[in-house]
C-alpha positions as CSV (number, residue, x, y, z in Angstrom):
1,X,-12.0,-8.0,30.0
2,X,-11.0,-10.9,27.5
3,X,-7.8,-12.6,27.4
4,X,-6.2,-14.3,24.5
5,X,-2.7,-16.3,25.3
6,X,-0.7,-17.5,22.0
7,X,1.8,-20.1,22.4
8,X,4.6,-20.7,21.0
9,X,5.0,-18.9,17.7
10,X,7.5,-17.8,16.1
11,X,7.4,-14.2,17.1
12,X,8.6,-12.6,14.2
13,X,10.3,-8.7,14.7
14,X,12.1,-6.0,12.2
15,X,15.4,-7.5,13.9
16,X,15.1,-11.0,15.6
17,X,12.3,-13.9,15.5
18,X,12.2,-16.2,18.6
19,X,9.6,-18.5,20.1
20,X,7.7,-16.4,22.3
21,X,4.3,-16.3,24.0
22,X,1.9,-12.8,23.7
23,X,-0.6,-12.3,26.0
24,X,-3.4,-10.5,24.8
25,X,-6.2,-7.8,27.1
26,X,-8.8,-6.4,25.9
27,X,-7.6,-4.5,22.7
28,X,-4.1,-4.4,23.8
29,X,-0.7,-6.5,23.8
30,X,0.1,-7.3,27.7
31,X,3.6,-9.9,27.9
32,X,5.4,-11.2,25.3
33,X,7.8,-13.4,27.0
34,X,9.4,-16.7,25.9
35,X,6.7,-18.5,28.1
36,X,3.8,-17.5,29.7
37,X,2.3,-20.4,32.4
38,X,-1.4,-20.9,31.9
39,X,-1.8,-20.7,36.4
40,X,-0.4,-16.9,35.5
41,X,-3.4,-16.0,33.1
42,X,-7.3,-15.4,33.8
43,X,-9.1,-18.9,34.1
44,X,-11.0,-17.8,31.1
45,X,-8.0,-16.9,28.8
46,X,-8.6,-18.0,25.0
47,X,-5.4,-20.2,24.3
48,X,-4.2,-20.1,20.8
49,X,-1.7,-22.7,20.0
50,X,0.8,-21.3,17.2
51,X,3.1,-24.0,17.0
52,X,4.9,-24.1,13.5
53,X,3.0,-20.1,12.6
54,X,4.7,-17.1,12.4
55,X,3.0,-14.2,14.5
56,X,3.6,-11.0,12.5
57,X,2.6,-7.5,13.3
58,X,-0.6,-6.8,11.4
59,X,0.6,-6.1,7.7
60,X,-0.1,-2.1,6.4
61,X,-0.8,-1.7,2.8
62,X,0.0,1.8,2.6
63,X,-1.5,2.4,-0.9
64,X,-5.0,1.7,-1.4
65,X,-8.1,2.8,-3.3
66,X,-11.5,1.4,-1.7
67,X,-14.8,2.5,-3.1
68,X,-12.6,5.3,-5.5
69,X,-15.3,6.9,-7.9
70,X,-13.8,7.3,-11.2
71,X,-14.5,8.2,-14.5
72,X,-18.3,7.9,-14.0
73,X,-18.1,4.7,-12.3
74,X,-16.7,3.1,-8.6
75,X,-14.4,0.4,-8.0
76,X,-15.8,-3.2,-7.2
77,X,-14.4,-3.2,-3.8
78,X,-16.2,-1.4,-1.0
79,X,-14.9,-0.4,2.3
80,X,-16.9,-3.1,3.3
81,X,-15.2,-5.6,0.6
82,X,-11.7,-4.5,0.7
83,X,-12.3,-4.7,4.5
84,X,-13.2,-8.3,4.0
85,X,-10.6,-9.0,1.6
86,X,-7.6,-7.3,3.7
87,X,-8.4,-9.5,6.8
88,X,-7.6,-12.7,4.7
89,X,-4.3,-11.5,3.4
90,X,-3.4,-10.8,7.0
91,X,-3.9,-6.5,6.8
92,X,-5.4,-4.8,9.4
93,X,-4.5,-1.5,8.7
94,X,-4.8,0.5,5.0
95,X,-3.7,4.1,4.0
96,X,-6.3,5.2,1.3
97,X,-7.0,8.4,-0.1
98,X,-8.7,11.9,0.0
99,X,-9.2,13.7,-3.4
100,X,-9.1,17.2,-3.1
101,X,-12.3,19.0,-4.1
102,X,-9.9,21.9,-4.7
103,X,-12.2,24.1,-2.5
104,X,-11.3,22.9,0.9
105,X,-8.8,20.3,2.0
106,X,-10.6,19.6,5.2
107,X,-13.7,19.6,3.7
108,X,-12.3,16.8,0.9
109,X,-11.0,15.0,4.6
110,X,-14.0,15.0,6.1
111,X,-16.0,13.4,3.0
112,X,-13.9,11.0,2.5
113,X,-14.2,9.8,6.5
114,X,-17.7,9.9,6.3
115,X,-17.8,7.3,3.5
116,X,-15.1,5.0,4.8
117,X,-17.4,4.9,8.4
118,X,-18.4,0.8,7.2
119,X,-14.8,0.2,7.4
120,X,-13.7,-3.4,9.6
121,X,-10.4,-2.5,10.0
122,X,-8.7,0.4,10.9
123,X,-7.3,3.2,8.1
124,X,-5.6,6.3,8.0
125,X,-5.5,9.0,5.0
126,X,-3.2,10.6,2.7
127,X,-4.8,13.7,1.5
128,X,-4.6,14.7,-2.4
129,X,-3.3,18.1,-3.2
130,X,-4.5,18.9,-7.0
131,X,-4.3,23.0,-7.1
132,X,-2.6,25.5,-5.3
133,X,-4.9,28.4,-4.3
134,X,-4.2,31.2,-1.9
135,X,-4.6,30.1,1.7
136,X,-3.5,26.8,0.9
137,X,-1.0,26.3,3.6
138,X,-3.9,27.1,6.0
139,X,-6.2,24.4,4.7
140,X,-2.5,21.9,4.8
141,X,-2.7,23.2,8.6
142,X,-6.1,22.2,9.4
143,X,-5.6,18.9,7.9
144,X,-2.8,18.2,10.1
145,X,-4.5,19.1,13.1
146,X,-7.7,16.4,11.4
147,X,-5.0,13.7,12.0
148,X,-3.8,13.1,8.3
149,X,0.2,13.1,8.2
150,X,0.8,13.1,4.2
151,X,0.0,14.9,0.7
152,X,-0.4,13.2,-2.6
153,X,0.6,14.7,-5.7
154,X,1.1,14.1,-9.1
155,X,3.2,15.4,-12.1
156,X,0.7,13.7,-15.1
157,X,-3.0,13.8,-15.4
158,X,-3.1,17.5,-16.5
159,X,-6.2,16.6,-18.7
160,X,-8.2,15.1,-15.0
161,X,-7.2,18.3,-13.3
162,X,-4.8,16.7,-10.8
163,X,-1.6,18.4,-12.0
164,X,-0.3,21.7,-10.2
165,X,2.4,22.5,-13.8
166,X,3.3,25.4,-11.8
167,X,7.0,24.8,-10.4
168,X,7.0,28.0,-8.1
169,X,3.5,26.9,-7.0
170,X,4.5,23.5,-6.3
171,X,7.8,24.3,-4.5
172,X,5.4,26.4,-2.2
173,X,3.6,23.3,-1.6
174,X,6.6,21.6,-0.5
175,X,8.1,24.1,1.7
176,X,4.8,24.6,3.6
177,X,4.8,20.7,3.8
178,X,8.3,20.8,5.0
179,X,7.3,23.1,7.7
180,X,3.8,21.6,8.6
181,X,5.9,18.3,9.5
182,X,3.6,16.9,6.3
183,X,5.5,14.1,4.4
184,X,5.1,14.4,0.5
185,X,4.5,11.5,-1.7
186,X,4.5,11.8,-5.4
187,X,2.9,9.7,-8.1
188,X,5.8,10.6,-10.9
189,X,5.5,10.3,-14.6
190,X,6.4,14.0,-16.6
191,X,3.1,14.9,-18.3
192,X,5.1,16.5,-21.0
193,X,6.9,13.5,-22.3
194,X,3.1,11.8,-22.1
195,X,1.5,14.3,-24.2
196,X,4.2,15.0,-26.3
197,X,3.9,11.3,-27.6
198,X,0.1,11.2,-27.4
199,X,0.1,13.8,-29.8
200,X,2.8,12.0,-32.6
201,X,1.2,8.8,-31.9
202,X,0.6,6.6,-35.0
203,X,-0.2,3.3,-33.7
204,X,-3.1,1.9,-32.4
205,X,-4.5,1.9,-28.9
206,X,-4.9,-1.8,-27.6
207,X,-3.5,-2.7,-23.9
208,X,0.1,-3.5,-25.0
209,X,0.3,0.2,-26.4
210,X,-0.2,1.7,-22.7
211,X,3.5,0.7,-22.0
212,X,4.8,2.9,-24.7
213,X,2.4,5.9,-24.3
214,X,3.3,5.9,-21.0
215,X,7.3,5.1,-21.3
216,X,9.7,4.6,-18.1
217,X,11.7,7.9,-19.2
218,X,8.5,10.1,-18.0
219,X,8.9,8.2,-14.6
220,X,12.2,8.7,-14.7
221,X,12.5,12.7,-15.9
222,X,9.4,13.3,-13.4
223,X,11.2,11.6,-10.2
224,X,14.3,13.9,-11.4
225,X,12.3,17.0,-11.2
226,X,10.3,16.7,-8.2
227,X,13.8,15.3,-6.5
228,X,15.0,18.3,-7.4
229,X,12.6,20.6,-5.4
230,X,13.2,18.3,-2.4
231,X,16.9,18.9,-2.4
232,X,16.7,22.4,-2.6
233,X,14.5,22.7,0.2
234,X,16.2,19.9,2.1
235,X,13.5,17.5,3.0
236,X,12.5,13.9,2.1
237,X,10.5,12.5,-1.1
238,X,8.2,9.8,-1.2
239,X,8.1,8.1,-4.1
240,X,4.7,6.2,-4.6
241,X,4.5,2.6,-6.9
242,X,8.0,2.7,-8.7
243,X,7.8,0.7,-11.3
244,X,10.9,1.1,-14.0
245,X,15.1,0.3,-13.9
246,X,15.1,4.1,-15.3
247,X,13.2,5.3,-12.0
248,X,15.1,3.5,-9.5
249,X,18.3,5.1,-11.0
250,X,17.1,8.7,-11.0
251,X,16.5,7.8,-7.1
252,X,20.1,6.3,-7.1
253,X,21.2,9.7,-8.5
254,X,18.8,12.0,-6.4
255,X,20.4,10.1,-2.9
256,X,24.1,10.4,-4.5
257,X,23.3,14.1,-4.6
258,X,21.8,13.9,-1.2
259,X,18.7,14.0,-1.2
260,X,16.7,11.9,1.5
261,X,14.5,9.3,-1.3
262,X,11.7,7.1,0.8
263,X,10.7,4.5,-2.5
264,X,7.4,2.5,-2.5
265,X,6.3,-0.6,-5.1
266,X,4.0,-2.8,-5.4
267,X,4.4,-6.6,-6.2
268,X,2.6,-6.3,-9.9
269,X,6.1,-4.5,-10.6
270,X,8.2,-7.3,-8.9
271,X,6.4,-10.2,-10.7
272,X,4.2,-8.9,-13.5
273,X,5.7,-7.8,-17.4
274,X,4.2,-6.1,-20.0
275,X,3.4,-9.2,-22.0
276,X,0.6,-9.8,-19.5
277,X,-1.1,-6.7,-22.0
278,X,-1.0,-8.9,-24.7
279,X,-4.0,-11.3,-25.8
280,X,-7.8,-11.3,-25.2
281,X,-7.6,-10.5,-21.2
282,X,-4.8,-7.4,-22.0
283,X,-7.4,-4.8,-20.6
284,X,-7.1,-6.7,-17.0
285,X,-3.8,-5.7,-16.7
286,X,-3.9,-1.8,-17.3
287,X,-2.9,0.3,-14.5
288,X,-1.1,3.7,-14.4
289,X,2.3,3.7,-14.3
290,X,2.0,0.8,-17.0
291,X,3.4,-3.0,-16.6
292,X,7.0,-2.9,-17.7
293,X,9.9,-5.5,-19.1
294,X,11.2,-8.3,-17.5
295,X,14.4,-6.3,-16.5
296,X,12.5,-3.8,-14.6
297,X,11.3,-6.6,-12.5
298,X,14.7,-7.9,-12.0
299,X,16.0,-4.2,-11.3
300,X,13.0,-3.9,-8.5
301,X,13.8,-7.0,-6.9
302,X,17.2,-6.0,-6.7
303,X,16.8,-2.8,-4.9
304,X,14.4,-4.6,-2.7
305,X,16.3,-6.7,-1.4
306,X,19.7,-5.0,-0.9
307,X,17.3,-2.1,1.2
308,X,16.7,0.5,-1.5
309,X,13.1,0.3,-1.3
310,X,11.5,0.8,1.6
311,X,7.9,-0.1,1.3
312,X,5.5,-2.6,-0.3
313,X,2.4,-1.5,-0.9
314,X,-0.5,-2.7,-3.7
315,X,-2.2,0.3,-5.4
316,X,-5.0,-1.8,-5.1
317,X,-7.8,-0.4,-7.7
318,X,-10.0,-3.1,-8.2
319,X,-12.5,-2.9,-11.3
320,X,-14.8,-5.5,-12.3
321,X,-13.7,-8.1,-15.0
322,X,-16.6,-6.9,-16.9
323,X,-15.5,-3.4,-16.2
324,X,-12.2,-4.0,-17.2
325,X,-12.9,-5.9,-20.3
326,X,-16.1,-3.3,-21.8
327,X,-13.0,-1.1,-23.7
328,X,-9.9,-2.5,-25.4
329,X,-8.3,1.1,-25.8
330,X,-5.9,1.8,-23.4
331,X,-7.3,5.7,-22.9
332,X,-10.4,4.3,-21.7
333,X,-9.8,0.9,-19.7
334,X,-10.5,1.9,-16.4
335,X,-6.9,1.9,-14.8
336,X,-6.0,-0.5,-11.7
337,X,-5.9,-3.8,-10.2
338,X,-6.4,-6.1,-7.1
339,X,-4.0,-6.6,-4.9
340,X,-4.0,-6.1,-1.2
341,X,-5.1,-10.3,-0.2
342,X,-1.9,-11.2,-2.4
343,X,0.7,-8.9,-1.1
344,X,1.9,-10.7,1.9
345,X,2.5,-14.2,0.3
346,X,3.7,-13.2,-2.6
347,X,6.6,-11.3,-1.1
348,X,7.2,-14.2,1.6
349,X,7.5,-16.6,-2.2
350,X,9.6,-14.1,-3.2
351,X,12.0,-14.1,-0.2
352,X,11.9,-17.7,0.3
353,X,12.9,-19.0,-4.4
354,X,15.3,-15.9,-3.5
355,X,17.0,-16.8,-0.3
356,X,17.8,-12.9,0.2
357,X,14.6,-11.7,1.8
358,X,13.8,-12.9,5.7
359,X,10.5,-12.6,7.6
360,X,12.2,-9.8,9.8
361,X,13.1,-7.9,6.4
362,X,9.1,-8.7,4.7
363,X,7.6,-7.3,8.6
364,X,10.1,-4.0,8.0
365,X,8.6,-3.9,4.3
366,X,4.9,-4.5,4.9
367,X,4.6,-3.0,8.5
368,X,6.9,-1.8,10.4
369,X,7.9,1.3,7.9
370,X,4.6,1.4,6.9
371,X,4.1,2.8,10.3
372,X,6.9,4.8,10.8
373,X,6.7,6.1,7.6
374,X,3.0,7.5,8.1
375,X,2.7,8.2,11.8
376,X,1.0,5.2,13.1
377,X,3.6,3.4,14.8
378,X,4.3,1.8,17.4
379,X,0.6,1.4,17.9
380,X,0.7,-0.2,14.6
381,X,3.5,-2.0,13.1
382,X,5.1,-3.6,16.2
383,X,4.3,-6.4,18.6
384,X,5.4,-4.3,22.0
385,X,3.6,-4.5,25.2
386,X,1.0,-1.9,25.4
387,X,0.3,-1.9,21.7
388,X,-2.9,-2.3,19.9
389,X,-3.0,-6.0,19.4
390,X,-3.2,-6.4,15.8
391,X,-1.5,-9.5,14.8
392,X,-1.3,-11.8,12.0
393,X,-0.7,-15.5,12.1
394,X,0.8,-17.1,8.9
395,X,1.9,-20.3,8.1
396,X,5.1,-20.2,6.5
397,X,4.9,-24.0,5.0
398,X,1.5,-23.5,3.2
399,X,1.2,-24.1,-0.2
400,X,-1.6,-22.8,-2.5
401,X,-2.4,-21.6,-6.0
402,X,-3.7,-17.8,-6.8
403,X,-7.0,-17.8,-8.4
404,X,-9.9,-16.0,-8.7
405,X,-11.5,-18.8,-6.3
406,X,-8.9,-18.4,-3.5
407,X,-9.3,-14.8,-3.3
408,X,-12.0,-12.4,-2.5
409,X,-11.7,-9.6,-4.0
410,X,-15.4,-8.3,-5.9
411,X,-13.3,-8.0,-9.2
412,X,-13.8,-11.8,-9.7
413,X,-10.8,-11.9,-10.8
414,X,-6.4,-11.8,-9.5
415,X,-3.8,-10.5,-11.5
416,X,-1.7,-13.4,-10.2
417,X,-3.8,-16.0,-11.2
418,X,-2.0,-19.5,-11.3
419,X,1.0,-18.1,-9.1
420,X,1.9,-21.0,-6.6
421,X,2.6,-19.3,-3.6
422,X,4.1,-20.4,0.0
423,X,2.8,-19.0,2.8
424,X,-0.7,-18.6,3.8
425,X,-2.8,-16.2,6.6
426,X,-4.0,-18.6,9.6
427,X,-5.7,-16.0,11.3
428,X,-5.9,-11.8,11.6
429,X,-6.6,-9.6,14.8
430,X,-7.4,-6.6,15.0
431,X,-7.4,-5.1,18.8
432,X,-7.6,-8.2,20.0
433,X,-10.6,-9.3,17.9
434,X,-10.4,-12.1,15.1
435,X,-11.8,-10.8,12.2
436,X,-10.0,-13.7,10.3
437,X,-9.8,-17.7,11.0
438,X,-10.2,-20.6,9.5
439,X,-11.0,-19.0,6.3
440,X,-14.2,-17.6,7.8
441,X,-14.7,-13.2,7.9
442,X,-15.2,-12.0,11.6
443,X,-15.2,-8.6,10.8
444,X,-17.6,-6.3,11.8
445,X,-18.7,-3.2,9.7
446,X,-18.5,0.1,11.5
447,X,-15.6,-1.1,13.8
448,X,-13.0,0.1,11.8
449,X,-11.2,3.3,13.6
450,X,-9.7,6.4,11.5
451,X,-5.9,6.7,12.4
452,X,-4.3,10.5,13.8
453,X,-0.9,10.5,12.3
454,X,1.6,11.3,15.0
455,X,5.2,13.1,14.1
């Protein structure tokens, strides 16, 4: 069995970083000790010299969208692409998604497994929810027992099909969660609010228009109302990809009420304003909730630092620039963005011009909760002995530009383009494998492993 000994990095937890070796068997984490003598090792160990690199947990995006067919067309990145892409912005692990066929909840799983088989690294599932039907909590039950720990809702999209407008329906959908140990995440904007302008509207329809016909106050009423389900049945709320100062204060006001509020973002609603809609390139920047103002930005970064938000995650729907750019109406751009490479040195950037964010705080954010959060940990989002051995080596000095030629997403293109960033992926292992270094992709199609959430 192969052996892999890093020395000497800065071994970076939730709580403490210290200069520590890890010892690496097979697929699993063996020591981690401040030193680790070479005589004390197999003769044939691989030695990995981290001086002056951080050695994170491998980072989780917990929101994803590989291969997603929509709207008569599929995203630009593959499982085999956003594998590829993932392993240079450090990820090993991705939470994507299971639509629900609204026929069979397992069966929806088990589709959705079969396709993501060419995955590299390892995934787990949250499983859609788009109509209640009788039996439901039965086909919830069978998907727990398939491995997947959470349900995906939404209060918009009523024209798509994916909105259960029913409150007694959807409160039945909570309790049985609640009971089935099943967390509940919620993509929040009130449909009503959406319609009712969509139906006054007088303007026009290019990119910039999305952020009005799809105002913060529906994010806002729409967090209020499902927040108000979960606090009368007494169990937590996961908000998915905040992205307004409106909606982080109906969360303020749902958790002053009591009411247990798990909040996720992404770093296009740190960093990214609306004015990106504007001009020729508008179109690249739709996604759903909308881009918002600069204060919403400052609002997020606020709560993310002082702990109200307890996940980072990307969204990452990645669509072709040509895709993107064939409409300039905002009802038929296709909706989404790239994301996942950038995630992890953008927020180290962000933590570093701040000086209120440390590594230990950007682990708890992109991995650690991640795990909890979803079931996977500790095998996943922690560096303890007997753990897989995913682990990500970053240098913390490095210091590049975001462009569509740095990145490798299919899209061809990054939101983020011209960002100067600090902080730069060295090398990713997943189970003790590189499938990252030196800017070459190890990864191997196939050897990707579906996650069992655990409660």
């Amino acid at each position: 069995m192969s052996s892999i000994l890093i020395k000497n990095g800065l071994v970076v937890d939730t709580e403490w970083m210290r200069h520590y070796d890890i010892l690496i068997t097979g697929s699993k984490i063996r020591r981690v000790a401040p030193s680790i003598s070479y005589d004390s090792v197999p003769s044939d160990t691989t030695v990995i010299r981290a001086d002056g690199l951080c050695v994170l947990p491998g980072i989780i995006d917990a929101h994803t969208h590989y291969h997603l067919v929509s709207r008569g067309t599929v995203t630009a990145d593959s499982f085999r692409e956003g594998s590829r892409l993932a392993a240079f912005g450090g990820v090993t692990t991705v939470v994507d998604f299971a639509d629900d066929n609204k026929v069979s909840l397992l069966d929806s799983l088990h589709e959705r497994k079969r396709e993501m088989v060419p995955m590299a690294i390892d995934y787990a599932l949250h499983q859609g929810v788009y109509k209640y039907r009788s039996g439901i909590k039965k086909e919830m039950e069978s998907i727990k027992r398939a491995g997947v720990g959470t349900l995906k809702l939404f209060t918009t999209y009523k024209d798509v099909g994916y909105l259960i407008d029913n409150r007694d329906e959807l409160k039945e959908i909570f309790s049985d969660a609640k009971n089935l140990g099943l967390m509940v995440t919620v993509h929040s904007e009130d449909d009503e609010i959406i319609t009712s302008i969509a139906s006054s509207w007088k303007g026009t329809y290019k990119p910039i228009d999305h952020a009005s016909l799809r105002p913060a106050e529906a994010e806002a009423k729409a967090i209020e109302y499902v927040g108000s389900i979960a606090g009368e049945l007494d169990m937590p709320l996961y908000v998915v990809h905040l992205s307004s100062k409106l909606g982080l204060e109906s969360v303020r006001k749902l958790r002053m009420n009591g009411v247990k509020v798990l909040v996720e973002t992404t770093p296009h609603y740190l960093f990214l304003t609306k004015e990106k809609l504007e001009g020729d390139d508008g179109s690249l920047f739709v996604m759903t909730p909308p881009l918002r103002a600069a204060e919403d930005n400052k609002a997020l970064q606020e709560a993310l630092v002082n702990g109200e938000i307890q996940v980072v995650a990307t969204d990452h729907c990645a669509f072709t620039r040509e895709q993107k750019l064939a409409s300039n109406d905002c009802r038929t751009i296709y909706p989404g963005i790239p994301g996942t490479e950038e995630m992890l040195p953008l927020i180290h950037t962000f933590g570093l011009t701040s000086g209120k964010l440390s590594l230990s705080q950007i682990v708890n954010l992109l991995s650690t909760t991640p795990a909890k959060l979803f079931g996977l940990y500790p095998e996943k989002g922690s560096l303890e002995v007997g753990t897989d051995a995913d682990i990500t080596l970053f240098d913390p000095d490095s210091s590049w530009t975001i462009s569509k030629d740095t990145i490798h997403s299919a899209s061809g293109y990054s939101a983020y383009e011209g960002f100067n960033v600090t902080g730069k992926v060295v090398m990713t292992y997943l189970r003790g494998r590189l499938i990252m270094g030196d800017d070459i992709y190890l990864g191997l199609n196939g050897d990707g492993r579906f996650l069992r959430a655990k409660r």
